[in-house]
N, C-alpha and C positions, 0 to 999 in steps of 0.2 A: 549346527547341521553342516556335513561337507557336500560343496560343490562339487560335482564331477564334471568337466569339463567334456563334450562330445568330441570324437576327431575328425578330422576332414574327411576320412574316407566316410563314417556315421552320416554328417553333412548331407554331402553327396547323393549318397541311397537317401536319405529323408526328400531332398530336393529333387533325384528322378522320381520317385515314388507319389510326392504331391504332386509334381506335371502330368504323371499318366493318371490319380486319380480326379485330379479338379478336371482333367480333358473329359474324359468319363464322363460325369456327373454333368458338363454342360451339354454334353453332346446327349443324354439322356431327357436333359431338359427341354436343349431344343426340339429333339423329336415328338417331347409328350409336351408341351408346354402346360401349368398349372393358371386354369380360367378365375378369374375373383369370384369369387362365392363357392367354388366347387373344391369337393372336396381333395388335396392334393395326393393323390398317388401316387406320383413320380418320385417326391423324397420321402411318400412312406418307403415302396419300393425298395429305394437308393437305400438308406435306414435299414430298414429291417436284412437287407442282404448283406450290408458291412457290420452289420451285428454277428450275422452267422457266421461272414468269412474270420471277423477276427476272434469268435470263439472258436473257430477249426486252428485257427495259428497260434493262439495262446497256448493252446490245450498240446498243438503237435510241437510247440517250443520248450514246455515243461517236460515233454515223455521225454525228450532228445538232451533235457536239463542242458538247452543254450540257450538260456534269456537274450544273449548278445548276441545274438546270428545276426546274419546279412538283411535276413530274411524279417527279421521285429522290424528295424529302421528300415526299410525299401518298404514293404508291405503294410504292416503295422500300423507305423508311424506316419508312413508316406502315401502308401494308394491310397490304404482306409481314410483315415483321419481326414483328407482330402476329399474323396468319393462322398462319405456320410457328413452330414453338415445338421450339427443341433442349431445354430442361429436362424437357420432356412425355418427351421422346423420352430422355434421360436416364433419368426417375424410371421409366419402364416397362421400359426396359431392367434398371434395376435390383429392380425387383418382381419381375420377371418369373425371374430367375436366385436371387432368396434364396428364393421360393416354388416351387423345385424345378425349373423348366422352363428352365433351362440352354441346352437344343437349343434350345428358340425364341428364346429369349436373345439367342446369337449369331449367328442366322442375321433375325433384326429387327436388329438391328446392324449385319451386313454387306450385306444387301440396303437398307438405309438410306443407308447412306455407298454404295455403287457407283452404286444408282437417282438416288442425290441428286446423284451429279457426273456422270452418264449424261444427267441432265433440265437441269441447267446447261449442258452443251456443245450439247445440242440445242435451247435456247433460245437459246444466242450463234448456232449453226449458222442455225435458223431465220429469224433475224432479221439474215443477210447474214454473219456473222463467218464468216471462212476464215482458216485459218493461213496465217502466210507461208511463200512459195517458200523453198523448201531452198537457199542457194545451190551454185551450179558450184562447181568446184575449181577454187582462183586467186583466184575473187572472196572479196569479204569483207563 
């Protein structure tokens, strides 16, 4: 497998891009902070909205066929990645079921994972992506 080495300018945009999104995501938390035993909104929220933004950016980076914009590593790479946080979403799941709440447990679990590939499809959707035609019988 080849390495590809990223370049400083790459860098750069990755590292402004996670300062404006990890600021975000606290400053989201601050406001809403997440009670023990309740169930956490704030990084479904955070979650379910960096799902949507980077199915609107995948989907508007493939029409434009620039995988390598500016705009994957500052946004992408950098707000999102930063902004949505699976470990968050992990460790409350797991607090949340050894501190007895079980029910909330897996129901923040499963309405995480469906909202989260429900907010992915409707940002490809939104942002022009259509499945392809089913072919006829015959073709291929």
């Amino acid at each position: 497998m080849t390495r590809v080495r990223a370049s400083r300018r790459e860098l750069l945009l990755v590292a402004a891009g996670g300062m404006v999104g990890a600021l975000a995501r606290y400053g989201l938390a601050e406001a809403a902070p997440i009670e023990a035993g309740r169930f956490p909104v704030t990084t479904l929220a955070i979650n379910i909205t960096g799902a949507f933004l980077l199915g609107v950016l995948l989907e508007w980076l493939t029409r434009h066929r620039d995988l390598e914009h500016w705009m994957r590593f500052m946004v992408g790479v950098g707000v999102l990645a930063a902004f949505t946080t699976f470990s968050t979403f992990m460790v409350e799941v797991v607090q949340l079921a050894r501190d007895g709440h079980l029910a909330t447990a897996l129901v923040y679990a499963g309405t995480s994972l469906v909202a989260g590939i429900a907010a992915v499809v409707t940002g490809l959707y939104v942002s022009g992506w259509r499945a392809p035609p089913v072919p006829e019988e015959g073709e291929s």
